[in-house]
C-alpha positions in Angstrom: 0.0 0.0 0.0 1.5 3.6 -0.7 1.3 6.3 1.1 -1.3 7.9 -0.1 -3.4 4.5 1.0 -2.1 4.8 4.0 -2.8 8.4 4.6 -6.8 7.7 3.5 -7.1 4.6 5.6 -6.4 6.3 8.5 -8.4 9.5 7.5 -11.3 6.8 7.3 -10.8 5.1 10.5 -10.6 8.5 12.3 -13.7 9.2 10.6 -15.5 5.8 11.9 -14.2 6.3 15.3 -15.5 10.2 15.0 -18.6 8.9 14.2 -19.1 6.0 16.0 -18.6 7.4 19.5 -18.6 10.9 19.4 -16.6 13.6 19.6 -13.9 13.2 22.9 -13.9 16.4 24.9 -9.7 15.4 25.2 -7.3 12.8 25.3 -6.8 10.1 27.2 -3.4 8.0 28.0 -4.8 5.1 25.7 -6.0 7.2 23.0 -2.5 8.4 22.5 -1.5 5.0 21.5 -1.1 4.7 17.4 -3.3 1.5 17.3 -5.8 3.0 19.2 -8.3 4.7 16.3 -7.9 1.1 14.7 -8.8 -1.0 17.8 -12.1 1.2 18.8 -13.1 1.0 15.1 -13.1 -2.7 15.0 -15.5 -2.8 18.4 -18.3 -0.4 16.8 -20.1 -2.8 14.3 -19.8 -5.7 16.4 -21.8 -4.6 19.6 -25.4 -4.8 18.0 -24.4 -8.7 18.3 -22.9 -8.7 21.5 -25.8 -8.9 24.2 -29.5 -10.4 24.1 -29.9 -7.8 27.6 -32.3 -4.6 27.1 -30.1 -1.5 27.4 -26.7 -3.3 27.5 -25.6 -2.7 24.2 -26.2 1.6 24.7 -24.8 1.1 27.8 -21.5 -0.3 26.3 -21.8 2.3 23.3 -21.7 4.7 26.3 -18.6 3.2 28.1 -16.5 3.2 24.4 -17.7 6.8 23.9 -16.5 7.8 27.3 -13.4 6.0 27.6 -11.1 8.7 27.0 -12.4 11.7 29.1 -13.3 9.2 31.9 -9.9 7.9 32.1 -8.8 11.3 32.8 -11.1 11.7 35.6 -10.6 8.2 37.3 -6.9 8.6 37.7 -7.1 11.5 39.9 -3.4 12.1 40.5 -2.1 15.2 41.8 0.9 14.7 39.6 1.1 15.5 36.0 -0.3 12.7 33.7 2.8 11.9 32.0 3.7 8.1 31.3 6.9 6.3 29.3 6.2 5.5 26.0 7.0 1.5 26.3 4.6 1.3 29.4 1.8 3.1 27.7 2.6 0.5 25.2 2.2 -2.5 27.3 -1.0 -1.3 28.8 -2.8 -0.9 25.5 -1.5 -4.4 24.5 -2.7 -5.9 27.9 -5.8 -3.8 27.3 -6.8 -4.3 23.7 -6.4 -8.2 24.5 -9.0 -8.5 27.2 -11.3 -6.1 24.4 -10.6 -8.5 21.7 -11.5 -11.6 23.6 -14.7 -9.6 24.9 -15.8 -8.8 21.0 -14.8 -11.6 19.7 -17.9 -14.3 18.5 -20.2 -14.5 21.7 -23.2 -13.2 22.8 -23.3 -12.2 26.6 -26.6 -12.3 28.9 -28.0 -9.4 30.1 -26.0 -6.9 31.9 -22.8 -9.1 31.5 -21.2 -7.1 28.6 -21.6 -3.5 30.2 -19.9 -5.0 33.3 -17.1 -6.7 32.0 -16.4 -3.7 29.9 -16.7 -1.7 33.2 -14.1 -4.3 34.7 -11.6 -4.1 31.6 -11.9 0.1 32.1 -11.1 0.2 35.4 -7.9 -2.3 35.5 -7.1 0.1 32.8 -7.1 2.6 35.0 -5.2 0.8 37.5 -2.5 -0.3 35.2 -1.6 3.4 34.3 -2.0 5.0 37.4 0.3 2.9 38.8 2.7 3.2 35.5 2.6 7.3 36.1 3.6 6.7 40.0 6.4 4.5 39.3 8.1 6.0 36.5 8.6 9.0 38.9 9.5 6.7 41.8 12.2 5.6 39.8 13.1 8.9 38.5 13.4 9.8 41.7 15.9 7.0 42.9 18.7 8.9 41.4 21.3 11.1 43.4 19.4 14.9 42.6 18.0 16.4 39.9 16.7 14.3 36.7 14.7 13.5 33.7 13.1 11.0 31.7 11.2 10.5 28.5 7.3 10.4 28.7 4.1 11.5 26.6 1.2 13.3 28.6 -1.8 11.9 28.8 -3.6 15.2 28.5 -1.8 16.5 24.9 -0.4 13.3 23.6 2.7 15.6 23.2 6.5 14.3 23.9 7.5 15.5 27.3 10.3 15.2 29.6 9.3 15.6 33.4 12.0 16.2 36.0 12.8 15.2 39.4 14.7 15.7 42.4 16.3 12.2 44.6 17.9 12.0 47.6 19.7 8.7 47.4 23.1 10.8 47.7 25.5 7.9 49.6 27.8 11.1 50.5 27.9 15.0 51.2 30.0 15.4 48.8 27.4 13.7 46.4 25.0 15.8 48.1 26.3 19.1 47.6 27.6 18.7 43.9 23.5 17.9 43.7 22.4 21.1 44.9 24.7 22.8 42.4 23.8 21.2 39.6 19.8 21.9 40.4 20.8 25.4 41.2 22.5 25.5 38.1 19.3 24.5 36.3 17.2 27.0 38.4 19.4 29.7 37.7 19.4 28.9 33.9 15.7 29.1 33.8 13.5 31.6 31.7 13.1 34.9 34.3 10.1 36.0 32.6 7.7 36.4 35.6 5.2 33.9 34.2 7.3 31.5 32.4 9.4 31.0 35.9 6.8 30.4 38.0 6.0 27.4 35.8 9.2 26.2 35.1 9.5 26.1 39.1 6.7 23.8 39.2 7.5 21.5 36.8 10.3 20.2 39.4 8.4 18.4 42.2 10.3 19.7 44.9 8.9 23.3 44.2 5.3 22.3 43.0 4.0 24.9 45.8 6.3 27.7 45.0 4.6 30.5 43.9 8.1 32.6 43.0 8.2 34.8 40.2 11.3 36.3 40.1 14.7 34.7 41.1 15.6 37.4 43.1 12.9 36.7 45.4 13.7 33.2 46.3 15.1 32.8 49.8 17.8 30.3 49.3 18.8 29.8 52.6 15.6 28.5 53.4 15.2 26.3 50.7 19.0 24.6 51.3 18.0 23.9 54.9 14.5 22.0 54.0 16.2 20.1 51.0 19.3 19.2 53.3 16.8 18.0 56.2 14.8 15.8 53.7 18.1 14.4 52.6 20.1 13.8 56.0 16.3 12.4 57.3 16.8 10.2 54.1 20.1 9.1 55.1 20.0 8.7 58.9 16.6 5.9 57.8 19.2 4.0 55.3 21.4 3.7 57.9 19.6 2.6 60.4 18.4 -0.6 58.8 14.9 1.2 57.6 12.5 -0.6 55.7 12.2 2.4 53.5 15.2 2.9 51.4 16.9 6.5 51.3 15.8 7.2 47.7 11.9 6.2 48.5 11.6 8.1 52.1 11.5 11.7 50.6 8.2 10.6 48.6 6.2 9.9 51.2 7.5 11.9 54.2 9.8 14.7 52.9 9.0 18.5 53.3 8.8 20.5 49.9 10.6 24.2 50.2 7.8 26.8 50.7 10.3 29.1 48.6 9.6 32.0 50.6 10.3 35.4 49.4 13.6 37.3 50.9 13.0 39.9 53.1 14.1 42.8 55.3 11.9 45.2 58.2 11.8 48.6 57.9 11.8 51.4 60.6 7.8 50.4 61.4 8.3 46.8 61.7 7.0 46.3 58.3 7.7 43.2 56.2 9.0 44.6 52.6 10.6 42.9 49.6 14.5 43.2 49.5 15.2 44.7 46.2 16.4 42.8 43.4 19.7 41.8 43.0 21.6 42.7 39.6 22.1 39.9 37.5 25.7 39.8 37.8 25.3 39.4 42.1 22.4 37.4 41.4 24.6 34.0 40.0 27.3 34.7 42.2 24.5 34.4 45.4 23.4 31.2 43.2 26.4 29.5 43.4 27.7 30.7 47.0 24.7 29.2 48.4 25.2 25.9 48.1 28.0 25.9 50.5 26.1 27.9 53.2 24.9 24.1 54.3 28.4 23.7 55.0 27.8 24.5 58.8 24.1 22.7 58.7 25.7 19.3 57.2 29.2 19.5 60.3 26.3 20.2 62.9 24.4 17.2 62.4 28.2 14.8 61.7 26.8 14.3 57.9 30.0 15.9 56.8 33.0 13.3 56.7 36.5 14.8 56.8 38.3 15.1 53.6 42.3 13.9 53.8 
């Protein structure tokens, strides 16, 4: 077939899948699979024959119509919806399977086929919620800031989400850590809006509500990322059942990124004025080693011969 054939096959099978169950208020993570438009269109003209039950076959109409902005709202994560390629992949093969079996050549008693649709959804559901989770998990295994490859579920666009891990066997490990992620901060757009999402994009600071650089209180944010991390440790060490890279998921405290600040003559809270640019990267990279004394307080920092 050339391309052209292809090109109108696929024009068609959009055009049964438009057809057949509606237009999808958005995307869903198994409608950004390629075989998906082909697998949906196969299910349409079988489900007349599919149930002998009164209502059963609307009702399943109803489930394929609403697959994709229903998978959206069943996840309910309050992380972005963002999954590896390769384990979208094996969810739309596990889930296409069970579909083909269910379309395939029998007739179902009433209110079988609505339910085992139901059933097939929801595993669905499961199987990438728990794909989103542990791609990040694993992300987050790493010794500070990081990336990976994924697609959103929401655009079907490439995307590459960041992370921050603590599994730092060393302050030295540690501190080179916080340089690099400063080094990323500091190289981010400064536009006010454009910063303040950039800043949430890395987990650490999804509540920071910075919108200038010169704002952010770097002090503060040193000595909650250095507490997470020597929390971390000290669990590790101690024979834990939570390993150091896992701990700061579940019990670690995010950096409220407050603003710097300085009291005038009437006791008044007011913004310290920005620093010029030049001042600004020096205070960048100076700040990493103000957790110098923190880390010798607490006997996390091993002498260097």
């Amino acid at each position: 077939m050339g391309h052209r054939g292809r090109v109108r096959q696929t024009l068609i099978l959009a055009l049964m899948v438009g057809l057949a169950l509606g237009p999808a208020p958005s995307w869903s993570c198994l409608q950004c699979d390629p075989s998906f438009a082909m697998q949906f269109a196969s299910y349409i003209p079988q489900l007349s024959r599919k149930s002998w039950g009164i209502g059963d076959v609307p009702a399943a109409g109803r489930r394929l119509r609403g697959w994709a902005q229903d998978t959206l709202d069943e996840i309910r994560l309050d992380v972005p919806l963002e999954i590896p390629l390769e384990e979208l992949q094996k969810v739309a093969v596990k889930t296409y399977s069970k579909l083909n079996a269910v379309f395939k050549g029998k007739t179902y008693k009433p209110g079988v086929l609505p339910e085992t649709l139901r059933s097939i959804f929801q595993e669905q559901v499961s199987m990438l919620r728990d794909a989103i989770i542990e791609s990040r998990v694993k992300c987050e295994r790493h010794c500070g800031i990081n990336w990976y490859d994924a697609i959103s579920c929401e655009t079907c666009n490439l995307t590459k989400p960041s992370c921050f891990g603590y599994n730092c066997e060393s302050s030295r490990e540690w501190e080179n850590a916080l340089k690099d992620l400063y080094a990323y901060i500091n190289n981010l757009q400064t536009t006010p809006a454009k910063l303040a999402v950039a800043l949430k994009e890395i987990p650490i600071f999804s509540n920071c509500t910075a919108i200038s650089l010169e704002n952010l209180n770097f002090d503060s944010i040193n000595a909650t990322l250095s507490q997470n991390w020597l929390t971390a440790k000290a669990k590790n060490e101690s024979g834990g059942e939570t390993p150091a890279a896992e701990a700061p998921a579940a019990e670690s405290r995010a950096p409220s990124c407050p603003i710097n600040t300085v009291v005038n003559c009437d006791g008044f809270k007011q913004i310290r004025p920005p620093l010029p640019p030049t001042r600004r990267r020096l205070r960048l990279r100076a700040s990493v080693f103000t957790m110098r004394p923190l880390l010798s307080q607490t006997g996390a920092l091993a002498r260097t011969p």
